[in-house]
C-alpha positions in Angstrom: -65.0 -50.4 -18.6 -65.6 -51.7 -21.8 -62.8 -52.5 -25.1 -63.5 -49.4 -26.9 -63.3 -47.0 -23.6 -59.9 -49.0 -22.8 -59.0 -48.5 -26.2 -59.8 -44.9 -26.6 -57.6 -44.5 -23.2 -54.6 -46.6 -24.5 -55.1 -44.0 -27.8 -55.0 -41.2 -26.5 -52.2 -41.8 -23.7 -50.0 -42.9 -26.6 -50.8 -39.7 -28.3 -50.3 -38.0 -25.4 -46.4 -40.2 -24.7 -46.0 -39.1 -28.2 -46.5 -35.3 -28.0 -44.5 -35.5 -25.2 -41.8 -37.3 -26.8 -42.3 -34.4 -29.4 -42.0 -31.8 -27.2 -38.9 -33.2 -25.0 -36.9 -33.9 -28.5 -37.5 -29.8 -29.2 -37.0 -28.9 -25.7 -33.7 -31.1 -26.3 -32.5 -29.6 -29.5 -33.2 -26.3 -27.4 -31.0 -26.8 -24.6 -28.4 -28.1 -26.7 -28.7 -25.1 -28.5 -28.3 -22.6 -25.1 -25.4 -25.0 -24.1 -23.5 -24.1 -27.4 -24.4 -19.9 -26.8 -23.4 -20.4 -23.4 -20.4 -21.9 -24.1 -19.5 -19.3 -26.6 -20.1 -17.0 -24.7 -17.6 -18.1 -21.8 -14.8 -18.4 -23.8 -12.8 -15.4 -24.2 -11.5 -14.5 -27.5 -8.5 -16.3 -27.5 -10.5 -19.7 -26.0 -9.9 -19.0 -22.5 -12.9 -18.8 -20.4 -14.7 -16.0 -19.3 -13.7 -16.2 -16.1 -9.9 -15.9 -16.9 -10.1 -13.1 -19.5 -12.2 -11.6 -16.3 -9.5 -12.1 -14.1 -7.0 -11.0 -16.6 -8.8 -7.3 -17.3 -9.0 -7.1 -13.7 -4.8 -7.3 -12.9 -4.7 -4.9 -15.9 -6.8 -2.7 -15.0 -5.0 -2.8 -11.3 -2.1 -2.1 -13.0 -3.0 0.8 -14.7 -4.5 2.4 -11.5 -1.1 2.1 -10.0 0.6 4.0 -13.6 -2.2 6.3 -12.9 -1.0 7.1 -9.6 2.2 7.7 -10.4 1.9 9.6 -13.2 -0.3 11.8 -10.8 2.7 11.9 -8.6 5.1 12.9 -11.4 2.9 15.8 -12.7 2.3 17.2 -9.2 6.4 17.2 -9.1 6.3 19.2 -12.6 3.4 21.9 -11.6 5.9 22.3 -8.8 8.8 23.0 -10.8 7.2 24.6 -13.5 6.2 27.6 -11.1 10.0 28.3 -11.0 10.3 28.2 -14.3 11.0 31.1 -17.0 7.7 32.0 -18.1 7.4 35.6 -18.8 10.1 37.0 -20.4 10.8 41.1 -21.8 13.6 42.3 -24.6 14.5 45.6 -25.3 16.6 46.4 -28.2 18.1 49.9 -28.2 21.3 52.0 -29.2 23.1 53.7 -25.8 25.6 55.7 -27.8 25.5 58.1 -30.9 28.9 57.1 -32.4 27.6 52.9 -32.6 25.4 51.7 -35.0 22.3 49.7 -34.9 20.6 47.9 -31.5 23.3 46.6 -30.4 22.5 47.0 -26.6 19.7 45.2 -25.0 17.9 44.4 -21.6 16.2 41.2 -21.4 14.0 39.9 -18.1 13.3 36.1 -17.4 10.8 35.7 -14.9 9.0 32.8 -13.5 5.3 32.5 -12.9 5.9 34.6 -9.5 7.5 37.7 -11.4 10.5 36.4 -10.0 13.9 36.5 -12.4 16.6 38.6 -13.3 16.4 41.5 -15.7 20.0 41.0 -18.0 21.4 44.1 -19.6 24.1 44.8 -22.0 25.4 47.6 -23.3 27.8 47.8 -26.6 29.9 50.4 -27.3 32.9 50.4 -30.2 35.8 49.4 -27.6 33.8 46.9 -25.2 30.6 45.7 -24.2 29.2 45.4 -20.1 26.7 43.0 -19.1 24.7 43.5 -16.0 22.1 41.5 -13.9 20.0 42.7 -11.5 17.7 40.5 -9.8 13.4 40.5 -9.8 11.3 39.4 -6.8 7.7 39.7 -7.4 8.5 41.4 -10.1 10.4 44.5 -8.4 14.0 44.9 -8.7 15.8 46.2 -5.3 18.1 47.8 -8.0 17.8 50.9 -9.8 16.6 50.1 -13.1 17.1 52.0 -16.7 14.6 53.1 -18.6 15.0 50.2 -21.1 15.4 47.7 -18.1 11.9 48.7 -16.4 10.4 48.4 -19.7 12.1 44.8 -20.2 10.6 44.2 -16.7 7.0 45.6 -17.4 6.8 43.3 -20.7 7.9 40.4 -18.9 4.9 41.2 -16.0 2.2 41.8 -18.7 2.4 37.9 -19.4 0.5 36.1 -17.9 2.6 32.9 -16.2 1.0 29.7 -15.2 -1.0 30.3 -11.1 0.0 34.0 -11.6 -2.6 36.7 -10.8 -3.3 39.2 -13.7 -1.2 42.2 -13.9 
């Protein structure tokens, strides 16, 4: 090999160690730039790391499973009790006796979503007044009911209360 080949070949390797010192400065600059992203990106927004903002969504979200299941627990306690509840409810305002004015009487029911209740009656006269209470199951009274009463009762069963079948 002669001095020009050798020096063509010594020319062109340090053009090629020169590009390649090039190209490892950029791939330098490049990985330092990934190594900033990365390390941004790990750090959660208070300058924790990923990891432990991770962790720390985790035990709350735990948490909150366990208030869900109690809260599921409490409202299956109040669809209990609200069944018992007074939901449908009749009034009846009327005037028993000629010699009284106004509607001063009344019969009132207060039934739960079962048509189960009392129907509550008063009547007024000019010396006294007499409350009675008869009770509703299923929305039938086992006693006699007045005309005022059993309408009372049939308003209360036209509303509709929560699980109750249409009347």
């Amino acid at each position: 090999m002669d001095s020009t080949s050798s020096g063509l070949a010594i020319a062109a390797l340090a053009i090629a160690v020169v590009v390649q010192l090039v190209l490892v400065a950029l791939l330098w600059r490049r990985i330092a730039s990934l190594e900033r992203r990365l390390t941004a990106l790990t750090r959660g927004g208070d300058g924790t790391s990923l990891e432990s903002t991770l962790r720390a969504t985790l035990e709350r979200v735990g948490a909150l499973s366990g208030g869900v299941e109690q809260l599921r627990g409490r409202t299956s306690v109040l669809e209990a009790l609200q069944k018992v509840a007074i939901q449908r409810t009749g009034l009846v305002r009327y005037n028993p006796f000629e010699d009284t004015g106004g509607n001063q009487s009344f019969a009132v029911a207060l039934l739960d979503a079962n048509g189960d209740g009392v129907v509550i009656s008063s009547l007024h006269a000019r010396q006294n007044t007499r409350i009675y209470a008869k009770s509703v199951v299923g929305g039938r009274s086992e006693a006699a009911l007045s005309d005022e009463e059993s309408e009372a009762l049939r308003q209360a069963m036209a509303k509709q209360g929560a699980g109750a079948k249409p009347s």
